[in-house]
PAKE-488272 format. One record per residue (C-alpha): chain; residue in three letters; x, y, z. Coordinates in steps of 0.05 Angstrom, whole numbers, plus 32768, in hexadecimal, padded with zeros to 4 digits. Layout:
BEGIN
{c A | r ALA | x X | y Y | z Z}
...
//
This chain:
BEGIN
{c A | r UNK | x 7FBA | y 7B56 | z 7D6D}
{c A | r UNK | x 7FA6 | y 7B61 | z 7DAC}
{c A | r UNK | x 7F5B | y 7B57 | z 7DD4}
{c A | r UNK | x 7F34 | y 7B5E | z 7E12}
{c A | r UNK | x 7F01 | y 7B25 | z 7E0E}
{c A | r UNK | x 7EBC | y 7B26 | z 7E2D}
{c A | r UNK | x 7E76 | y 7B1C | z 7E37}
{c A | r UNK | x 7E3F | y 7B30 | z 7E07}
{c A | r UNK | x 7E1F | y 7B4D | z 7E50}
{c A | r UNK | x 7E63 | y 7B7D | z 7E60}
{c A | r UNK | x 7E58 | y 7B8C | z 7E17}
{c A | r UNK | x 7E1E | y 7B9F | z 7E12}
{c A | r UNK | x 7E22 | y 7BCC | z 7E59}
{c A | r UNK | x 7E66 | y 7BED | z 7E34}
{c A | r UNK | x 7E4A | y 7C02 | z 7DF9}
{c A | r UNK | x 7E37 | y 7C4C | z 7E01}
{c A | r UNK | x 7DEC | y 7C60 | z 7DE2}
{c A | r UNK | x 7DFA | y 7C6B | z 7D93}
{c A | r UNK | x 7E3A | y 7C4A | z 7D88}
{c A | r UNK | x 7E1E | y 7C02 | z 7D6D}
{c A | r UNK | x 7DD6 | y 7BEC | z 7D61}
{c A | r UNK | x 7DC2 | y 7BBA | z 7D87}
{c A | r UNK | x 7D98 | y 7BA2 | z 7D62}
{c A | r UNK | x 7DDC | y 7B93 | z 7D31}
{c A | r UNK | x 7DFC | y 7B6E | z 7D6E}
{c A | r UNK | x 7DC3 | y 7B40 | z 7D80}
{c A | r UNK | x 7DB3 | y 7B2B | z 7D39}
{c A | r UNK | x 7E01 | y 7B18 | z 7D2F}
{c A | r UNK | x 7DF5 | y 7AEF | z 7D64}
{c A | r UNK | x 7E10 | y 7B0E | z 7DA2}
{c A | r UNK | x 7DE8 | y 7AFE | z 7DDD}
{c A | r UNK | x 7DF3 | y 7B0B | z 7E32}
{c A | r UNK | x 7E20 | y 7AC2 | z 7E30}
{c A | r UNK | x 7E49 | y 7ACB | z 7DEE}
{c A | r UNK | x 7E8E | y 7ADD | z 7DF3}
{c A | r UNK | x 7EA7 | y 7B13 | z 7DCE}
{c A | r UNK | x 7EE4 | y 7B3D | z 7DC5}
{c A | r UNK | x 7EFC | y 7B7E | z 7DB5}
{c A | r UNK | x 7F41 | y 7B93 | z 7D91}
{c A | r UNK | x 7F5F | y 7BD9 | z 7DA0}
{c A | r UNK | x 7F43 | y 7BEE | z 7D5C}
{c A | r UNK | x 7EFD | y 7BE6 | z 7D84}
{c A | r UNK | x 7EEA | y 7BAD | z 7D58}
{c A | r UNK | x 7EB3 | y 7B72 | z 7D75}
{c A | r UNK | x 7EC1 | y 7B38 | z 7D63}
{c A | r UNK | x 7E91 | y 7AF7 | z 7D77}
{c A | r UNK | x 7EA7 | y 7AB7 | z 7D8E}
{c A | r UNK | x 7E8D | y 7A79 | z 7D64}
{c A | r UNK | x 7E9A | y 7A34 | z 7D60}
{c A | r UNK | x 7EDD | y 7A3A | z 7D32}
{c A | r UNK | x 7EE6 | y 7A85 | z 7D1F}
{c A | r UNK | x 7EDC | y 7ACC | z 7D3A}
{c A | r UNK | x 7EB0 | y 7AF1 | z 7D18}
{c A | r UNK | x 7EA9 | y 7B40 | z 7D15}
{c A | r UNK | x 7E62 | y 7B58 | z 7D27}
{c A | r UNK | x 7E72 | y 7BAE | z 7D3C}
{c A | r UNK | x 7E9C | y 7BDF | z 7D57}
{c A | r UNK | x 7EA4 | y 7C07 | z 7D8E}
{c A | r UNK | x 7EC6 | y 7C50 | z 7D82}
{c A | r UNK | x 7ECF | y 7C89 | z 7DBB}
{c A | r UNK | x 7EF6 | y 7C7B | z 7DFC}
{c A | r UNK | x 7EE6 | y 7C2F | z 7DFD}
{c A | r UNK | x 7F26 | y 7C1E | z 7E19}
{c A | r UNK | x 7F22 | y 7C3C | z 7E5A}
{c A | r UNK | x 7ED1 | y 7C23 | z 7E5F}
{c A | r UNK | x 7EF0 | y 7BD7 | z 7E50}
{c A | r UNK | x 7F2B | y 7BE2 | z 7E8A}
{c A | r UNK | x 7EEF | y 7BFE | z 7EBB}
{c A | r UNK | x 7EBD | y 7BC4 | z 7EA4}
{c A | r UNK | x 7EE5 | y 7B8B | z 7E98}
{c A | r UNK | x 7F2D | y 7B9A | z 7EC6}
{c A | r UNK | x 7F4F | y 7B75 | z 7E8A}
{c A | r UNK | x 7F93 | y 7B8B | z 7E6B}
{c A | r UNK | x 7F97 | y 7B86 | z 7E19}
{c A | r UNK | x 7FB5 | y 7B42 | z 7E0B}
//
């Protein structure tokens, strides 16, 4: 599987209005600092001590808003 990893920040500022609650992110844990990544499925997962964990997902043309945000390829 492939991922661009991230910031909670860039997350938050890709998210479009209506696609995740926020609310759902921030009590999962995902704050400015965390680092997060997202599978071509649009899938979040959360970075803890020894696992990933899934906490949303993104749907629409989030591809092209992670290439503008990020300038990361899918690896």
């Amino acid at each position: 599987m492939e991922f661009i990893e991230l910031t909670g920040k860039t997350l938050l500022d890709i998210v479009n209005e209506g696609e995740i609650d926020f609310k759902q992110l921030h009590d999962a844990g995902v704050k400015g600092d965390s680092i997060v990544r997202i599978n071509k499925f649009g899938e979040i997962e959360l970075r803890a001590k020894s696992e990933w964990t899934l906490v949303g997902g993104l749907i629409g043309n989030f591809e092209e808003r992670l290439h503008k945000l990020t300038g990361l390829d899918w690896v």
